[in-house]
N, C-alpha and C positions, 0 to 999 in steps of 0.2 A: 067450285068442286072440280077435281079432275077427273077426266072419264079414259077407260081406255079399250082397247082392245088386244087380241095377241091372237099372231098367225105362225103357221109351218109351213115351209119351203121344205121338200121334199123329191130328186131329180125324177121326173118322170109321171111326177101328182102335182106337180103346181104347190097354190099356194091354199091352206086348208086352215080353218077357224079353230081356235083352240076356246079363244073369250071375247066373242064377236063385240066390236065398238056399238056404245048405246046411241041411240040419238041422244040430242042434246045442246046447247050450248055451247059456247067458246069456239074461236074463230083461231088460235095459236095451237098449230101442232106438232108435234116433233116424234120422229118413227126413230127407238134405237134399234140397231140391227146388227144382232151377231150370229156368225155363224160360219163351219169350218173353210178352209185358205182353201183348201180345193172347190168348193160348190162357189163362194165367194169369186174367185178366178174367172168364172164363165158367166155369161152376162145372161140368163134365160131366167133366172129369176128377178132380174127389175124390171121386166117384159110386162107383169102386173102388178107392179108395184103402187102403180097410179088408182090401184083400183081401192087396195087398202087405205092407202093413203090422199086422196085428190087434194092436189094444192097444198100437201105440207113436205114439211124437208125434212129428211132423215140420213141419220150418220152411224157407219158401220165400222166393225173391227173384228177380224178374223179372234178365236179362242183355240180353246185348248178342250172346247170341251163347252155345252150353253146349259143355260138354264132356263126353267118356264113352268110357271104355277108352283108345285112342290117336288118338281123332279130335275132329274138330268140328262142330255141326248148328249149324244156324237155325230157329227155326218150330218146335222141339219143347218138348216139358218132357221133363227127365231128372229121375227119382226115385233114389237112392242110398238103398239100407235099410243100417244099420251095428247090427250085433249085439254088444253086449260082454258079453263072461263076468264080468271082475271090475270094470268101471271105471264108476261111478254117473255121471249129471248132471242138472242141473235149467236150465230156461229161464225168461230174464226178456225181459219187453217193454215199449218205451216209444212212444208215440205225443208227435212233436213237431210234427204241425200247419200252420201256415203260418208261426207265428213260432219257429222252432226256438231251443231256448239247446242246444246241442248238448253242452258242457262237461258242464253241469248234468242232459241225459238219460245222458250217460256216466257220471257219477257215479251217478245211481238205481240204474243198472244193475249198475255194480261191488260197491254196498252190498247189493244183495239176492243175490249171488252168491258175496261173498266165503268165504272158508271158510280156517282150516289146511291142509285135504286137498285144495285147489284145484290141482290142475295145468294147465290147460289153459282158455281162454276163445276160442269162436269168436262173430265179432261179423256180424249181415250188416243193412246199412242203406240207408235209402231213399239214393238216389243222387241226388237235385234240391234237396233243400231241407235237406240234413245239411252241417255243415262238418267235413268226416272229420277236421282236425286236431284243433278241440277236443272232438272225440266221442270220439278215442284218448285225449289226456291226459285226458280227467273218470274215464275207465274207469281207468288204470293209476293213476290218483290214489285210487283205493280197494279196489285189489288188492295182495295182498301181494309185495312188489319181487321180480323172477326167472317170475313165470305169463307163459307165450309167450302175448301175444294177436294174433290173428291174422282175416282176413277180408276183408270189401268190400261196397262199394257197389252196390247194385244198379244195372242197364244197362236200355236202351229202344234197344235196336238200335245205329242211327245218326240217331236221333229226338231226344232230349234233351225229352221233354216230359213222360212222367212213369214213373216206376216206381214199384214192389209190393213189399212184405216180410212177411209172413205166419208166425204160428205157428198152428197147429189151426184155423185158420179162413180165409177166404176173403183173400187178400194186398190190402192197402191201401196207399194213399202214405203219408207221413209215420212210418211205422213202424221202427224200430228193433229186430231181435231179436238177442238173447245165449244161447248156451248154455254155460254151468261144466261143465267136465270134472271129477270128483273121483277120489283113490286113488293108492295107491304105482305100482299094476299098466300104469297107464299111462304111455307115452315118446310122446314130441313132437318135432319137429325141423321147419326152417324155413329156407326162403333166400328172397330177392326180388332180381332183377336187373333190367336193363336191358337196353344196349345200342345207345342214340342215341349219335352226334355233333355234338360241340358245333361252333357256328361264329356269325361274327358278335365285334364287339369284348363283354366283357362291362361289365355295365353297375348301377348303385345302383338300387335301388327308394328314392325319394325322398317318395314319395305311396301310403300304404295304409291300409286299413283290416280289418283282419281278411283273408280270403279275396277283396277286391276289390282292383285294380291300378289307381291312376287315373295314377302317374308312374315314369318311370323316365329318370336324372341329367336331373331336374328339366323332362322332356317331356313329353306325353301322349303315356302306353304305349300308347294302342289306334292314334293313329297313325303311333307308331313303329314299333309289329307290323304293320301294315300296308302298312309300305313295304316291309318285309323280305320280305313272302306273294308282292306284286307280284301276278297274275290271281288267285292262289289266295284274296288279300282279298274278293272280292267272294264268298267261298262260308263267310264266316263265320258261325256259331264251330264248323262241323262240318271246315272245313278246318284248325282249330286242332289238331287231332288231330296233325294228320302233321307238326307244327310246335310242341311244350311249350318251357317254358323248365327249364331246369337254374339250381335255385335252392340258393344256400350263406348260411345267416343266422349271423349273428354269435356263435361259441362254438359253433358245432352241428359236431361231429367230418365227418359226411361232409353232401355235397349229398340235395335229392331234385329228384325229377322232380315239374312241375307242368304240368295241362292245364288250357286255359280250359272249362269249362262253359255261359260265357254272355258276351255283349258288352249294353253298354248306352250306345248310341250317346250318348242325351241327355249323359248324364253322360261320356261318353269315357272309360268306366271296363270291364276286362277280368273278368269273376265265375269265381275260380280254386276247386276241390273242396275246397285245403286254404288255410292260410293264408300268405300273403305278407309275410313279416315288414319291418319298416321297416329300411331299411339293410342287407339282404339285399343279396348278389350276386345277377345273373341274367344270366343267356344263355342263347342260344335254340341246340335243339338238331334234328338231323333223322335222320332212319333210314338203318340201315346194316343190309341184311338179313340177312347173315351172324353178324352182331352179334348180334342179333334172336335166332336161334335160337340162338347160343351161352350168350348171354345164360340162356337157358333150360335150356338143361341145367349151367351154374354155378350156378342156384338151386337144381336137383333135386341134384345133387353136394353144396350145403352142407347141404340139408334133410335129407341122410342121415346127414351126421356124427354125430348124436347116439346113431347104433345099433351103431355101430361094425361089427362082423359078420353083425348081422341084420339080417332085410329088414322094409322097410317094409309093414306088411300097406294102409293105406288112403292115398292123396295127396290131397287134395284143393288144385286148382290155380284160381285167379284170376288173369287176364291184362288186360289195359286193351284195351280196345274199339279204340283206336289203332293198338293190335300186330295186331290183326286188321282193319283197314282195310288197314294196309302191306301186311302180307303176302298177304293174301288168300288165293290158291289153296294158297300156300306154309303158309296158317294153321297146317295138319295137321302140319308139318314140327318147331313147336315144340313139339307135344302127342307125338310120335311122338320126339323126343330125348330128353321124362321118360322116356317109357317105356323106351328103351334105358338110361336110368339107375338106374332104380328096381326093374327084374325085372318079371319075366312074372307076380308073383301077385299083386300088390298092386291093388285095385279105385282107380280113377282116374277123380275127378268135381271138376267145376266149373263155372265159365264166365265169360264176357267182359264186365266191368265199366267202373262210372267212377271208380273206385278203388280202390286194394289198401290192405290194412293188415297190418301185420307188422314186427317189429322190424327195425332194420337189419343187426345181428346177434347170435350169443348172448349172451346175459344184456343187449342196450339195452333201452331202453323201444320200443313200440308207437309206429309211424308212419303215416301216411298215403303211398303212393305213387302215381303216376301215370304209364302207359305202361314197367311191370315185368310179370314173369310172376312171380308170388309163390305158393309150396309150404307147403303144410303135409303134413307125413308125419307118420302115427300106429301104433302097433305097442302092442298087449300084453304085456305079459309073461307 
């Protein structure tokens, strides 16, 4: 069984019990820890860290926004301790810099994690300078076909200038962390939804390169998006948010969602998290808030099929930074639908990214998403 607990870092209050760890069993444990790039930046909350945690290892990553039980904070770090009685893991990490080959960290990472008894890989990475699509395929490119991999990008508010990702030590940019799940004893489950509407004619990506947009049927994309934002242009690329495009590339079974990260006017070119394939469909899509929260409790719904009768003992939820600009006050409304879906005992930690990762569904490969609420549930046996 897993057991766990969940604390608040708070500047000036320490660190304060939200769902104090039981006594118990199990000798493997791992602390995730998110929480905003400025409180992160200063070292006075892993000062007692040891106290929550003695003798386990725990890995961080700045958001955009955290999550904890049924609600949503700003301005905290949330610590989650997770106890396992029978399910091992080990962490790997890669630091890619300013010139990231991101493929290429995903693969390091998959190779030092691999295993037979691998079930399970949680991935959580710098969010500015990683290109989440080739950092998924390098990883599922050297894990054995069927391991749910699952995760995100780290968040910077609604700042987009840098974020943190940390194992056992003080969270840096450019970092990459992995943890392998191992053992029969552990069960996994997973959904990522959405819940935009599309509108607008759709339209060819004619011009790309990797994760950058310079055309679409044969225009400049940025002053094409830009007609369509109309006042909201002048508040780019944070008003990109409330505005992704719905993208279908050629042979790929379903669409994903794609947000801009960055505009570069010189070049009239859009800097998207994952990649923009050439000849790709795209349309722009916008919020529908009903949708929104629906959307979210269809991922916690499919996250759970995997247990059939039993409950999920841990969720751990990743939403796009987007979904919580729309919603706002409403934010709590899609954190509080897991929870009606998932039961009253299963500990529930996250927070609010610049992209999700998660397959699209059981048995695909590993995707990058953009403006989903993406589940991971985990249960013992």
């Amino acid at each position: 069984m897993i057991r766990t607990g969940q604390y608040e870092y708070q500047p000036g209050q320490g660190w304060k019990a939200l769902r104090p760890l039981p006594a118990g069993s199990g000798s493997q444990q791992l602390t995730l820890i998110f929480g905003d790039r400025e409180l992160l930046r200063r070292s006075a909350w892993m000062d007692d860290l040891s106290i929550l945690s003695p003798d386990g290892q725990w890995i961080a990553a700045s958001t955009a926004g955290e999550i904890a039980d049924s609600s949503t904070r700003d301005a905290s770090i949330i610590a989650t301790v997770i106890r396992f009685e029978h399910t091992k893991f080990r962490i790997a990490a890669a630091d890619v810099g300013n010139s990231p080959d991101s493929a290429e960290a995903g693969r390091r990472l998959g190779r030092m994690l691999r295993a037979p008894d691998l079930r399970y890989l949680l991935v959580l990475s710098d969010g500015q300078v990683v290109n989440g699509s080739e950092l998924a395929l390098g990883i599922a490119s050297e894990v054995p076909p069927g391991v749910p991999i699952t995760g995100g990008l780290a968040g910077d508010a609604a700042r987009f200038e840098q974020t943190l990702v940390g194992y056992n030590e003080s969270p840096q940019p450019g970092r990459i962390v992995a943890a392998g799940f191992y053992g029969e004893a552990l069960h996994v489950g997973h959904g990522s939804m959405g819940g935009w509407d599309r509108f607008g004619p759709e339209r060819l990506i004619t011009r790309s390169d990797r994760n950058v947009l310079y055309e679409l049927d044969g225009q400049n994309a940025l002053e094409l998006y830009k007609r369509y934002l109309g006042p909201y242009a002048d508040e780019l690329p944070g008003s990109a948010l409330l505005f992704p495009l719905n993208v279908h590339a050629e042979g790929q079974e379903q669409p994903v969602t794609r947000t801009i990260l960055n505009i570069d006017e010189a070049r009239g070119a859009m800097i998207f998290a994952g990649d923009m394939p050439l000849h790709a469909r795209a349309q722009l899509m916008r919020a529908n808030f009903d949708q929104l929260i629906d959307g979210s409790e269809s991922a916690a719904r499919d996250s759970l099929q995997a247990f059939g009768p039993e409950a999920a003992q841990v969720a751990i939820l990743i939403s796009c930074v987007g979904r919580k600009l729309i919603l706002g006050p409403r934010a709590d409304e899609e954190v509080e639908v897991v929870r009606s879906m998932i039961g009253p005992e299963a500990a529930i930690c996250g927070f609010y990214s610049y992209g999700e990762l998660c397959p699209s569904g059981a048995g695909m490969p590993c995707e990058l998403h953009n403006q989903t609420m993406t589940i991971t549930t985990l249960r013992e046996a």
